[in-house]
C-alpha positions, 0 to 999 in steps of 0.5 A: 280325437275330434275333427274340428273346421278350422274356423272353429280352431281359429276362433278360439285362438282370436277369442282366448288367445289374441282376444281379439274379439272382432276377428273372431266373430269374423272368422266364425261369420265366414264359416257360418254363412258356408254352415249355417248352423246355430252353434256357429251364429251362437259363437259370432254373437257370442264374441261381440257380446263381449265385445259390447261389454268390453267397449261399456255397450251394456244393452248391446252386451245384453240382448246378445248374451240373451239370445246366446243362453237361449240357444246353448240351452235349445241344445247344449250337445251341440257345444260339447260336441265342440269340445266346451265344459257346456254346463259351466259355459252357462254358469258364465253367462248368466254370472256375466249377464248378472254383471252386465245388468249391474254395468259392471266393467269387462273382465276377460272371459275363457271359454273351458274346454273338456277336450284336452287335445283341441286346448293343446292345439290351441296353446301351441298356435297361439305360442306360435303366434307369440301370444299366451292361451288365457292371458288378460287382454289389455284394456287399454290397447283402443286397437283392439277395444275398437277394432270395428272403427279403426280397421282397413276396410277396402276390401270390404268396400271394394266387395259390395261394389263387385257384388252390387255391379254384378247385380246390376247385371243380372237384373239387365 
């Protein structure tokens, strides 16, 4: 059995599980700017291309997707090394890039899995989470569809005034 980094873990959980699609490439964003490998940048627009497509952003889906084939087919070992059926992960995307260019309304997407074990683990937190492993996101929940807009973001405020203080400092 693999050992997988948590935030991966709780991406697939966000992405397939909650299907919040925004926590996701927030989780994954987090672990990337700690490992700042290409199959994690590859992931984060991964979510918010589909986040694009859900919220009817078709170029913003687009471009996206585009940049995320081009990187699964640089080096598709990297993404089975995470556990993903890689050769039917790009089948996906490109019938979904189809859709896209055809403005065609979002229908959710799962990942598949080629390690048993990983899924397994992802359907037991996401029934401790109270949520079902591949189910249908409901597209009417705006919570959800436009997460971006309508979430607390304090913190995030409060952080960039920390970060641009101590700036200030540095530079005298």
């Amino acid at each position: 059995m693999k050992n997988y980094p948590e935030a991966y873990i709780e991406y697939l959980v966000y992405f397939q599980g909650e299907r919040d699609l925004f926590e996701c490439h927030e989780v994954m964003e987090e672990y990337w700017k700690k490992d700042r490998q290409p199959q994690w940048l590859a992931l984060i627009q991964l979510a918010v291309a589909m986040y694009h497509h859900r919220q009817e952003n078709y170029p913003g889906a687009k471009k996206l997707l585009k940049k995320v084939i081009a990187m699964i087919e640089t080096d598709p070992f990297r993404y089975t090394k995470l556990g993903i059926d890689t050769p039917s992960l790009l089948g996906q995307l490109k019938r979904r890039e189809v859709k896209i260019d055809n403005k065609e309304p979002y229908e959710t997407f799962n990942l598949t899995l080629n390690d048993q074990k990983l899924e397994k683990d992802c359907i037991s937190l996401c029934a401790a989470r109270g949520v079902k492993w591949g189910s249908t996101e409901d597209l009417t929940d705006k919570n959800l569809i436009y997460r971006h807009k309508r979430r607390d973001r304090t913190d995030v405020i409060k952080a960039r005034k920390t970060s641009l203080l101590e700036k200030k400092k540095e530079r005298g």
